[in-house]
PyMOL Python script that loads the backbone (N, CA, C, O; Angstrom):
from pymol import cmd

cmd.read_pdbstr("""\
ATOM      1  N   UNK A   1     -59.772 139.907  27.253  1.00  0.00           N
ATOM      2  CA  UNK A   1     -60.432 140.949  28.006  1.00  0.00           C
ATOM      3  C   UNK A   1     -61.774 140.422  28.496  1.00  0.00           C
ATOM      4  O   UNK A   1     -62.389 139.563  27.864  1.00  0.00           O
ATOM      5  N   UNK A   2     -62.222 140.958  29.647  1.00  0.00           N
ATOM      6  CA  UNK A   2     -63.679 140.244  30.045  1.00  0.00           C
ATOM      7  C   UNK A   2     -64.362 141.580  30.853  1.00  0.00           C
ATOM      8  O   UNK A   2     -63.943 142.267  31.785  1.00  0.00           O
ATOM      9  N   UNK A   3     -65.163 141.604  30.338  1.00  0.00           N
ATOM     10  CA  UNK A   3     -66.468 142.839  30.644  1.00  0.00           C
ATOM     11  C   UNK A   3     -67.263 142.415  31.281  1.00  0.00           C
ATOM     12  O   UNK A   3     -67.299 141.189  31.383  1.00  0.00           O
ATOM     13  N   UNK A   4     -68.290 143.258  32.018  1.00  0.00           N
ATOM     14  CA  UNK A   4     -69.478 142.770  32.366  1.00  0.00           C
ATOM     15  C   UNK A   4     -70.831 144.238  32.203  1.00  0.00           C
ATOM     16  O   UNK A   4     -70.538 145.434  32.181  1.00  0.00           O
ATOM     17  N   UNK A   5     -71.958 143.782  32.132  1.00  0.00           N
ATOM     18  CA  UNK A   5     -72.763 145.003  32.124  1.00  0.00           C
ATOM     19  C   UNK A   5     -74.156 144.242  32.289  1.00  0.00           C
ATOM     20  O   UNK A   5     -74.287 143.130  31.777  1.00  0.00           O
ATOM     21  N   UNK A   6     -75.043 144.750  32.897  1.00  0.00           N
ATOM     22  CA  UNK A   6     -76.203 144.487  33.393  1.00  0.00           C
ATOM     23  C   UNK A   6     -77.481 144.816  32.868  1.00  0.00           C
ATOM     24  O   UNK A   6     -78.610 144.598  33.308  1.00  0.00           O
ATOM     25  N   UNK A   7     -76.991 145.512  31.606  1.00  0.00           N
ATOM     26  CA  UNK A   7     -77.825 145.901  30.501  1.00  0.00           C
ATOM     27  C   UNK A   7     -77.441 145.080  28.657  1.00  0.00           C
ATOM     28  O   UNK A   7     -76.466 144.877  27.934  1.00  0.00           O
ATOM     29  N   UNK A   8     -78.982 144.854  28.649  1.00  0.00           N
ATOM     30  CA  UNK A   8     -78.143 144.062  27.130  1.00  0.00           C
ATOM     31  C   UNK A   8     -77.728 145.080  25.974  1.00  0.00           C
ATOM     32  O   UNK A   8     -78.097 146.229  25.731  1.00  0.00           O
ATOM     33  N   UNK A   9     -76.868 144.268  25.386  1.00  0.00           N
ATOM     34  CA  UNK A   9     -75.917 145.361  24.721  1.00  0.00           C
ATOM     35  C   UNK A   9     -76.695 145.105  23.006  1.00  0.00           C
ATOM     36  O   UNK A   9     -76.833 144.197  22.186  1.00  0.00           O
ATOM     37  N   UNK A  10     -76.995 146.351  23.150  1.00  0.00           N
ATOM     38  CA  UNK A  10     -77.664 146.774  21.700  1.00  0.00           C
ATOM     39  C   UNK A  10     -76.736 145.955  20.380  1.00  0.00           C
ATOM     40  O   UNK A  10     -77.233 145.237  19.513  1.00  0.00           O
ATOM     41  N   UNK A  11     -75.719 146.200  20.488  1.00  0.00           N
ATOM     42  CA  UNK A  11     -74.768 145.736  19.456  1.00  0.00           C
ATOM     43  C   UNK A  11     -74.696 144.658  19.130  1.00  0.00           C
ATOM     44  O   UNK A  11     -74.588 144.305  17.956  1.00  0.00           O
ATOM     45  N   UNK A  12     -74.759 143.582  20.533  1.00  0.00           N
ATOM     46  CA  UNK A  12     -74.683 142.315  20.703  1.00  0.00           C
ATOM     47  C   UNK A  12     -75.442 141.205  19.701  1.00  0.00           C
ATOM     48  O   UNK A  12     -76.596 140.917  20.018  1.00  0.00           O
ATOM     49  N   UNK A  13     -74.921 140.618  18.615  1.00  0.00           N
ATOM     50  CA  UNK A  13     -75.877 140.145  17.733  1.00  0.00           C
ATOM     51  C   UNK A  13     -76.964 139.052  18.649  1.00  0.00           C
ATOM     52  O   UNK A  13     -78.144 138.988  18.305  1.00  0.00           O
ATOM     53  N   UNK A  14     -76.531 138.355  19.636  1.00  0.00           N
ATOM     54  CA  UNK A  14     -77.228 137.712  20.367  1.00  0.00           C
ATOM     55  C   UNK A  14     -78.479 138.269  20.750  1.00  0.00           C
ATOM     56  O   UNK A  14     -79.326 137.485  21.178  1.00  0.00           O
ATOM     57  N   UNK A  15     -78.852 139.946  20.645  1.00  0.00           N
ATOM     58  CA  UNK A  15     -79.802 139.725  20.849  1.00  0.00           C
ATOM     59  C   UNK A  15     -81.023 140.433  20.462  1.00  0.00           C
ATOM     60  O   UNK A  15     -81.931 140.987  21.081  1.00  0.00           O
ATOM     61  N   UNK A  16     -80.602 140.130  18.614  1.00  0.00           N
ATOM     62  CA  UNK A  16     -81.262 140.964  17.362  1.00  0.00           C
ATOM     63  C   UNK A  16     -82.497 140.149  17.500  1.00  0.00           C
ATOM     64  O   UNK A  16     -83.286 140.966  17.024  1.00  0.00           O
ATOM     65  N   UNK A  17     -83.087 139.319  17.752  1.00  0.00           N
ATOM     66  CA  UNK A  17     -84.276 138.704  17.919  1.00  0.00           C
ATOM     67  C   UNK A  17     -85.074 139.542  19.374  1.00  0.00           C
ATOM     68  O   UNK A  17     -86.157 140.069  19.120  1.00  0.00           O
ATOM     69  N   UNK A  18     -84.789 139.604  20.179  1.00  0.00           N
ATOM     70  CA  UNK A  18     -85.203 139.959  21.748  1.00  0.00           C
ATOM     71  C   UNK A  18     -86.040 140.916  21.745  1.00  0.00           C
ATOM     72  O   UNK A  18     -85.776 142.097  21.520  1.00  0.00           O
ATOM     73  N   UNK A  19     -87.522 140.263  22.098  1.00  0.00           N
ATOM     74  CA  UNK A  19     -88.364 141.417  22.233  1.00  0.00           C
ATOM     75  C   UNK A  19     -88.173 142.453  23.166  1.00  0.00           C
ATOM     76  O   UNK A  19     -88.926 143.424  23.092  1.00  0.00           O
ATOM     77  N   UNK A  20     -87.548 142.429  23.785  1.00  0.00           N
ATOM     78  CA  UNK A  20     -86.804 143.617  24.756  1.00  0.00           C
ATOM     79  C   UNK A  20     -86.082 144.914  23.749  1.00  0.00           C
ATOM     80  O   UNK A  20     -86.358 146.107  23.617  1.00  0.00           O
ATOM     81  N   UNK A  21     -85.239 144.189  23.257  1.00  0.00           N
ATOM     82  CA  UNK A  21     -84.297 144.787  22.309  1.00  0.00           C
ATOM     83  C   UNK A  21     -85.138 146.010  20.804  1.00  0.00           C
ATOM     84  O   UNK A  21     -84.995 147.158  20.380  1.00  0.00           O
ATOM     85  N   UNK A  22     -86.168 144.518  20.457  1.00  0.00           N
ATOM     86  CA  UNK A  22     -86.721 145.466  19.597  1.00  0.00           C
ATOM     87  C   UNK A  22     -87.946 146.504  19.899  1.00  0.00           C
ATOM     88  O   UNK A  22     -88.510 147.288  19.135  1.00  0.00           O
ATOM     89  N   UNK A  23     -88.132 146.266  21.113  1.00  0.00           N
ATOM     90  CA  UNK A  23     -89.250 147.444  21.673  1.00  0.00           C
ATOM     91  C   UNK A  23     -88.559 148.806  22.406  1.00  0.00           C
ATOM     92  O   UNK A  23     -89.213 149.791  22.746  1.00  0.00           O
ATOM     93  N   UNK A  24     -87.095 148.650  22.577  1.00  0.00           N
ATOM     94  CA  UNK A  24     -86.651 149.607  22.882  1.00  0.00           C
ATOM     95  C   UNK A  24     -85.816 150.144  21.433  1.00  0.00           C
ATOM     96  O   UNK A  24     -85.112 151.149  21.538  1.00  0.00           O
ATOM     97  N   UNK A  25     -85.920 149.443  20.092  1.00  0.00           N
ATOM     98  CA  UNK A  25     -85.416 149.784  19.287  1.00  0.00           C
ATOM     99  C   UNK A  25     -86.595 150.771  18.453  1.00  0.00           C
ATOM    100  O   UNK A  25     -86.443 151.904  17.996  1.00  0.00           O
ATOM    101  N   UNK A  26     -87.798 149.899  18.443  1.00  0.00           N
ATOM    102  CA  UNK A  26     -88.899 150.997  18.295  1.00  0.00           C
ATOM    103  C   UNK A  26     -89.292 152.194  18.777  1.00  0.00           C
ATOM    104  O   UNK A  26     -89.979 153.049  18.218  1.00  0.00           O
ATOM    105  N   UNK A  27     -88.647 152.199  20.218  1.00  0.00           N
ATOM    106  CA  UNK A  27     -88.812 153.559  20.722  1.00  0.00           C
ATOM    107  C   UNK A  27     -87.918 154.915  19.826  1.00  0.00           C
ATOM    108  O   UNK A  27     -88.098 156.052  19.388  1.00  0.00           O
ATOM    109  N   UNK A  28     -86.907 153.877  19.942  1.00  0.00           N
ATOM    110  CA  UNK A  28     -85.792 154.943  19.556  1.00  0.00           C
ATOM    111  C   UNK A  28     -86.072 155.372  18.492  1.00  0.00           C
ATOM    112  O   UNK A  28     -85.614 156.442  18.092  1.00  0.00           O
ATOM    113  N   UNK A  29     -86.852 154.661  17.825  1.00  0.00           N
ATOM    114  CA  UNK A  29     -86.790 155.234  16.149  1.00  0.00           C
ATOM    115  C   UNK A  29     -87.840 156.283  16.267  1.00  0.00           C
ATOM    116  O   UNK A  29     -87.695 157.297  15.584  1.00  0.00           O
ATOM    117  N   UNK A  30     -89.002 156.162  17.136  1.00  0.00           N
ATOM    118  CA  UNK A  30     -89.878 157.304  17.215  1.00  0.00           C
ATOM    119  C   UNK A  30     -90.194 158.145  18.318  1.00  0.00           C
ATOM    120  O   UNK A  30     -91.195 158.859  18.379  1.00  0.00           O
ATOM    121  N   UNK A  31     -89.456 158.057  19.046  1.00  0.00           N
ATOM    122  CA  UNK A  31     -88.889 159.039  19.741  1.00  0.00           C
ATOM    123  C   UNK A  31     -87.527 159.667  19.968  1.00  0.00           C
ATOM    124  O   UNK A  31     -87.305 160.795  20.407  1.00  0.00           O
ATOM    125  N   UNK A  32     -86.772 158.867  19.643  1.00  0.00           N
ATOM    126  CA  UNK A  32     -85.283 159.941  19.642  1.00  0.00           C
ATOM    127  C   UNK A  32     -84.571 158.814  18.701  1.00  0.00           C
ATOM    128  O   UNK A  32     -83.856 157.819  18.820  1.00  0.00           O
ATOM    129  N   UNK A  33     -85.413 159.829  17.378  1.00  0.00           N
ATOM    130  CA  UNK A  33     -84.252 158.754  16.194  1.00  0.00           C
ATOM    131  C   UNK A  33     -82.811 159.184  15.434  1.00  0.00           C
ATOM    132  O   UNK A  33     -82.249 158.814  14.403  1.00  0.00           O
ATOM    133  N   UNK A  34     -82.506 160.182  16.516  1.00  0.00           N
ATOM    134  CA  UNK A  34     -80.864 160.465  16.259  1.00  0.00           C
ATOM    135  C   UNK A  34     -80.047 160.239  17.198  1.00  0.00           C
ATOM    136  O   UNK A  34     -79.047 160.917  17.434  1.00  0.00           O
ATOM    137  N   UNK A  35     -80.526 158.975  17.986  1.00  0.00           N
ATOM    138  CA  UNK A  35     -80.043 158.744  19.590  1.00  0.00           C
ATOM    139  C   UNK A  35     -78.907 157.732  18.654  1.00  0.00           C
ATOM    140  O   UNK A  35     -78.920 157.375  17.476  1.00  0.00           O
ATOM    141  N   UNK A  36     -77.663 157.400  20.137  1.00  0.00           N
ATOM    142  CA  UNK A  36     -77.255 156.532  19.139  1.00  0.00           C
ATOM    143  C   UNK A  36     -77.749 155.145  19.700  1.00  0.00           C
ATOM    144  O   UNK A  36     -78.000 154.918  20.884  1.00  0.00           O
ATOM    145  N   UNK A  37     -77.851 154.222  18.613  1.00  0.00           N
ATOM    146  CA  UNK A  37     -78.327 152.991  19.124  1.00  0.00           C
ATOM    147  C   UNK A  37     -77.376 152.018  19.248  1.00  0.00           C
ATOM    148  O   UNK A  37     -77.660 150.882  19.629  1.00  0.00           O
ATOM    149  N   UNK A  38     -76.108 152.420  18.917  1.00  0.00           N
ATOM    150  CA  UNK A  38     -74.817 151.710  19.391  1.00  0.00           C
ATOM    151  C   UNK A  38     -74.336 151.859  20.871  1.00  0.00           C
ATOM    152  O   UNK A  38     -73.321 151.237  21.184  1.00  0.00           O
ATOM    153  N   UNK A  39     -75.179 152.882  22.131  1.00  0.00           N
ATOM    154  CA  UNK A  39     -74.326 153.341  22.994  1.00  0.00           C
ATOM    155  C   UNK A  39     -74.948 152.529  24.174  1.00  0.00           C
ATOM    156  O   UNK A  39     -76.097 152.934  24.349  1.00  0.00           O
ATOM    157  N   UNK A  40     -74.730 151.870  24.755  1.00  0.00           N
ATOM    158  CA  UNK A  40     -75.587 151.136  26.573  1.00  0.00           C
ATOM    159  C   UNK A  40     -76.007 152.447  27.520  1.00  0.00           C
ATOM    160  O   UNK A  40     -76.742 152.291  28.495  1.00  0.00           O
ATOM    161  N   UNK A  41     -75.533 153.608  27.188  1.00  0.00           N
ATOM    162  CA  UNK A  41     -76.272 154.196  27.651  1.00  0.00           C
ATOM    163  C   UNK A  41     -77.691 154.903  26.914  1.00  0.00           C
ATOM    164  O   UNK A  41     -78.671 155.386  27.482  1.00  0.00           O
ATOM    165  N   UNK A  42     -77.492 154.808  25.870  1.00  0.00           N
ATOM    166  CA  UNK A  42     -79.262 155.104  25.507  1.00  0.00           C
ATOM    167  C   UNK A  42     -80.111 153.612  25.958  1.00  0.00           C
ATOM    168  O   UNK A  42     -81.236 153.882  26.378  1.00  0.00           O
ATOM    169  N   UNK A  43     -79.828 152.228  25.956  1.00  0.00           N
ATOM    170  CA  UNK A  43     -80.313 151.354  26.882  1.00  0.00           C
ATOM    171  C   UNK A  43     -80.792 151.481  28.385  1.00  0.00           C
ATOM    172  O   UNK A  43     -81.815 151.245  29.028  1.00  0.00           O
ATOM    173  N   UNK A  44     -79.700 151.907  28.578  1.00  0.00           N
ATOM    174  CA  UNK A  44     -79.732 152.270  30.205  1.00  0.00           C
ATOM    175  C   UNK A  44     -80.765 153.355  30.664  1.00  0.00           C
ATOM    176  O   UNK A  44     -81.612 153.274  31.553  1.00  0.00           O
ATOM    177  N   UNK A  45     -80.537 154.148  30.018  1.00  0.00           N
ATOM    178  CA  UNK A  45     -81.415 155.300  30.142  1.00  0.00           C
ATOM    179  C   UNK A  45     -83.114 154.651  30.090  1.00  0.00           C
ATOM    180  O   UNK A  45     -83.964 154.713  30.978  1.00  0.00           O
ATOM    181  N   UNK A  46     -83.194 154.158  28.996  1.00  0.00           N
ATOM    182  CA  UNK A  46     -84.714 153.439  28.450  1.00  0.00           C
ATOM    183  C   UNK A  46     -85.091 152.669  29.708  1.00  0.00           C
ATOM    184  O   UNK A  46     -86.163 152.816  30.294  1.00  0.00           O
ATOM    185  N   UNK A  47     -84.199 151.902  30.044  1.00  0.00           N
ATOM    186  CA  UNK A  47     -84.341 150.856  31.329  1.00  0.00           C
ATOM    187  C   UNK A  47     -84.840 151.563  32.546  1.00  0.00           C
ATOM    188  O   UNK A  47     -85.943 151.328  33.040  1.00  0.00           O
ATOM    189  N   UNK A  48     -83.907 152.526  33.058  1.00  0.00           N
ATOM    190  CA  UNK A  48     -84.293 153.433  34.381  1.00  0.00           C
ATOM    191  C   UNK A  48     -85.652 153.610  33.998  1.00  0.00           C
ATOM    192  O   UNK A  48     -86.520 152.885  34.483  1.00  0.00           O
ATOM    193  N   UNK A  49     -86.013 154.800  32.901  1.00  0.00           N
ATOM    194  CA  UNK A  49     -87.425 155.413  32.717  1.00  0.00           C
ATOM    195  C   UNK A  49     -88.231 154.201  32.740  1.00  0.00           C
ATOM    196  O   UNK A  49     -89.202 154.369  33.478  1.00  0.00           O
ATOM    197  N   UNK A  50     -88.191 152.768  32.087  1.00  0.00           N
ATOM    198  CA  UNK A  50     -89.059 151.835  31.969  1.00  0.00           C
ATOM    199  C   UNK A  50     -89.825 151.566  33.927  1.00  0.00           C
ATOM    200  O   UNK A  50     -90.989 151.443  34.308  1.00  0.00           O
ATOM    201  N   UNK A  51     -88.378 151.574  34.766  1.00  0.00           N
ATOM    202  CA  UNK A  51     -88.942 151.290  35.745  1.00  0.00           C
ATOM    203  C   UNK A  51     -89.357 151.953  36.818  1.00  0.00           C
ATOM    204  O   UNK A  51     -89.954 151.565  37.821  1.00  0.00           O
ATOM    205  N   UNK A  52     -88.754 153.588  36.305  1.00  0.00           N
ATOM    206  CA  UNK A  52     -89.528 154.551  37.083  1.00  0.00           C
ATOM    207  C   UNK A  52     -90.977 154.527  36.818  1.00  0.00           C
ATOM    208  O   UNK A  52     -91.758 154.919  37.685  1.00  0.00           O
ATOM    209  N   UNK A  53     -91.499 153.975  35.367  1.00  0.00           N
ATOM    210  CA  UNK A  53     -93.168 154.169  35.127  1.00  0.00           C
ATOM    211  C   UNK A  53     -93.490 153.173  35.687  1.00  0.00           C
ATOM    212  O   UNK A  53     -94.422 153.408  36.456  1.00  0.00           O
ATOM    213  N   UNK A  54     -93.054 151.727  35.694  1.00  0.00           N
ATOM    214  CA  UNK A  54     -93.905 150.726  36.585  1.00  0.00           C
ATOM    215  C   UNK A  54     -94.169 151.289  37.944  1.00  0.00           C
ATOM    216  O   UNK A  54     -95.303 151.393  38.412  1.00  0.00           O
ATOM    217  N   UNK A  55     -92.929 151.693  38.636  1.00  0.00           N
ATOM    218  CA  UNK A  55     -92.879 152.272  40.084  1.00  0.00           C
ATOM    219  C   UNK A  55     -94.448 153.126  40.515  1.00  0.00           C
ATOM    220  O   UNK A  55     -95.290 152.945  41.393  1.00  0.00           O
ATOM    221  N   UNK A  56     -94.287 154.138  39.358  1.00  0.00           N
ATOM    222  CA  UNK A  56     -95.383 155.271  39.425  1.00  0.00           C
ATOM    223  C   UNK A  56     -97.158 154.691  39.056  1.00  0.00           C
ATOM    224  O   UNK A  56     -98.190 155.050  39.621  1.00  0.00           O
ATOM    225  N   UNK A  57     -96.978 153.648  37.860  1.00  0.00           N
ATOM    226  CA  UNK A  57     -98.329 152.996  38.131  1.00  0.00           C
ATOM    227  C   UNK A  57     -98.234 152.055  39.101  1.00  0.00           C
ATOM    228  O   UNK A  57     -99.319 151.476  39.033  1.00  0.00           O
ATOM    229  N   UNK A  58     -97.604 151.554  39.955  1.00  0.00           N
ATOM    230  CA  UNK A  58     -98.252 150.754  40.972  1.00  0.00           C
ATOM    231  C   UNK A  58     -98.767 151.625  41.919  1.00  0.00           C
ATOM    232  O   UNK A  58     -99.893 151.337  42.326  1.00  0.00           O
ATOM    233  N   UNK A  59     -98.274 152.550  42.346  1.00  0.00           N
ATOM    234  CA  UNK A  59     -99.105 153.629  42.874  1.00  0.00           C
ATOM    235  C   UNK A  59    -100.212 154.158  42.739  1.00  0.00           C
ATOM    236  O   UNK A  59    -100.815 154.703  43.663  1.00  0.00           O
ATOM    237  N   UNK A  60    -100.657 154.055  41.463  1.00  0.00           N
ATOM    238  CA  UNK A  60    -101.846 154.584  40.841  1.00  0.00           C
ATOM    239  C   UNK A  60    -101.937 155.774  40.976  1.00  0.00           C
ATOM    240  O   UNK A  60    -101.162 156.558  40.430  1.00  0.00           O
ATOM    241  N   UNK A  61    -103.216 156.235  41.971  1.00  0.00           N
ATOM    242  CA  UNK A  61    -104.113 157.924  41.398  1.00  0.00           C
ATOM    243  C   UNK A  61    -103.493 158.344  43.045  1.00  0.00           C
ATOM    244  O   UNK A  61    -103.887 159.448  43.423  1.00  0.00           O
ATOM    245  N   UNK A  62    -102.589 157.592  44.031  1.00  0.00           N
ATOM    246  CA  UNK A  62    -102.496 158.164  45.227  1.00  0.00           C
ATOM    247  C   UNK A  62    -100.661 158.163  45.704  1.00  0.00           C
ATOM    248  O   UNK A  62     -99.866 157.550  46.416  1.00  0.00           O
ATOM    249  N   UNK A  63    -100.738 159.341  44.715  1.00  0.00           N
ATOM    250  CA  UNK A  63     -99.291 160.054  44.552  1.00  0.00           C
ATOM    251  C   UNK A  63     -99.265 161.257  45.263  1.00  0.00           C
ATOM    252  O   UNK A  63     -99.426 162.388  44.803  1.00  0.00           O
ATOM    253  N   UNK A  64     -98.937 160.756  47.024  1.00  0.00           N
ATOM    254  CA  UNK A  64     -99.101 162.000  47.602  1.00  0.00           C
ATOM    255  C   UNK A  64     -97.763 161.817  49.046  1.00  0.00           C
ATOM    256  O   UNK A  64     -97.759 160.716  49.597  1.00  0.00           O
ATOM    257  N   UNK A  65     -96.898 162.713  49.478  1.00  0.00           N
ATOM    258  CA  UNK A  65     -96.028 162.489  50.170  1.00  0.00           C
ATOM    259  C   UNK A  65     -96.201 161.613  51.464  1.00  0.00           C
ATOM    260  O   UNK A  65     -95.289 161.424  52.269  1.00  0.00           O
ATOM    261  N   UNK A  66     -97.168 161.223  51.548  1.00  0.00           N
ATOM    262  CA  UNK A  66     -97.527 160.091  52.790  1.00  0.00           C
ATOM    263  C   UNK A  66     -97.563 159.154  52.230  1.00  0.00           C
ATOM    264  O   UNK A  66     -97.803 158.096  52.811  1.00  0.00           O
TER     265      UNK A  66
END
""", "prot")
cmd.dss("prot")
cmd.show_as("cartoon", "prot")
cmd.util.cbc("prot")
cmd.orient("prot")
């Protein structure tokens, strides 16, 4: 069988070291620590929000429809 996914997979022992991995593992524990941390979509989810906030601070203080 051959998969593919564009998000790293929580499960994946490859990547129990990954500061990626464990800063979204820290989240989870203190902010939604009954999420499951087996699922790519609680990853996924973390990922979107991660880059909706970069999006919104590069913008800074001039968040206005123009």
């Amino acid at each position: 069988m051959l998969s593919s996914n564009y998000i790293k997979d929580p499960t994946d022992p490859a990547w129990k070291d990954d500061p990626a991995i464990k800063e979204w593992s820290a989240f989870m524990d203190k902010y939604f620590p009954d999420g499951d941390k087996t699922s790519t979509f609680s990853t996924d989810g973390y990922a979107v929000a991660q880059a909706l906030m970069r999006v919104l601070k590069q913008y800074g203080d001039e968040l206005t429809r123009e």
